[in-house]
FIKE-940875 format. One record per residue (C-alpha): residue in one letter; x, y, z. Coordinates in steps of 0.5 Angstrom, whole numbers, padded with zeros to 4 digits, always signed. Example, Ala and Ser with C-alpha at 12.3 -4.5 7.8 and 13.67 -1.06 7.14 Angstrom:
A+0025-0009+0016S+0027-0002+0014
//
This chain:
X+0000+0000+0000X+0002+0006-0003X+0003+0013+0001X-0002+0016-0003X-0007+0010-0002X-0007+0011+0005X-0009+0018+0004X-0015+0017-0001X-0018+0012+0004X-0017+0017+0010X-0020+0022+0005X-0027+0017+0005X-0027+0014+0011X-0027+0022+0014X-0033+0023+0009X-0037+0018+0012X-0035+0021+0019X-0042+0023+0022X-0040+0029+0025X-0043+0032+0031X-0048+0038+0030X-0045+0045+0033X-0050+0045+0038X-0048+0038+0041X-0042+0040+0041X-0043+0046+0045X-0048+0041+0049X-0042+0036+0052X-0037+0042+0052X-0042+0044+0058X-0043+0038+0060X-0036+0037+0061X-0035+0044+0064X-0040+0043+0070X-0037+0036+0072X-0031+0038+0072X-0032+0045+0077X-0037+0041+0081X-0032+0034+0082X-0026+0041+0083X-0031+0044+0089X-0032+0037+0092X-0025+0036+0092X-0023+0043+0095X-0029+0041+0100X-0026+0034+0102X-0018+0038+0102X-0020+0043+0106X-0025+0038+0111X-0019+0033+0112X-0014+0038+0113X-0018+0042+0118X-0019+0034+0122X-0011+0033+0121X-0010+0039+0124X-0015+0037+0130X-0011+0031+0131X-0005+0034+0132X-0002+0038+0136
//
């Protein structure tokens, strides 16, 4: 298989691709937005609550 073969069945196999609309796109950017910040609240909450029972612990 040839250079160029490769590349003309990537050029088809692309073109059946069925890519996602703009909207849906936008959709699982938010999606993927909120869960980070929420998992990045919970993490800073658990953080702030493990540090303040060590610090309770020890002297």
């Amino acid at each position: 298989m040839n250079i160029l073969q490769y590349f003309k069945d990537a050029q088809s196999e692309l073109s059946r691709v069925n890519w996602p609309t703009r909207e849906q796109v936008f959709e699982g950017t938010q999606a993927v937005l909120i869960f980070v910040v929420a998992l990045t609240l919970i993490v800073f909450g658990l953080d702030r609550l493990f540090t303040f029972l060590i610090q309770a612990v020890l002297p």
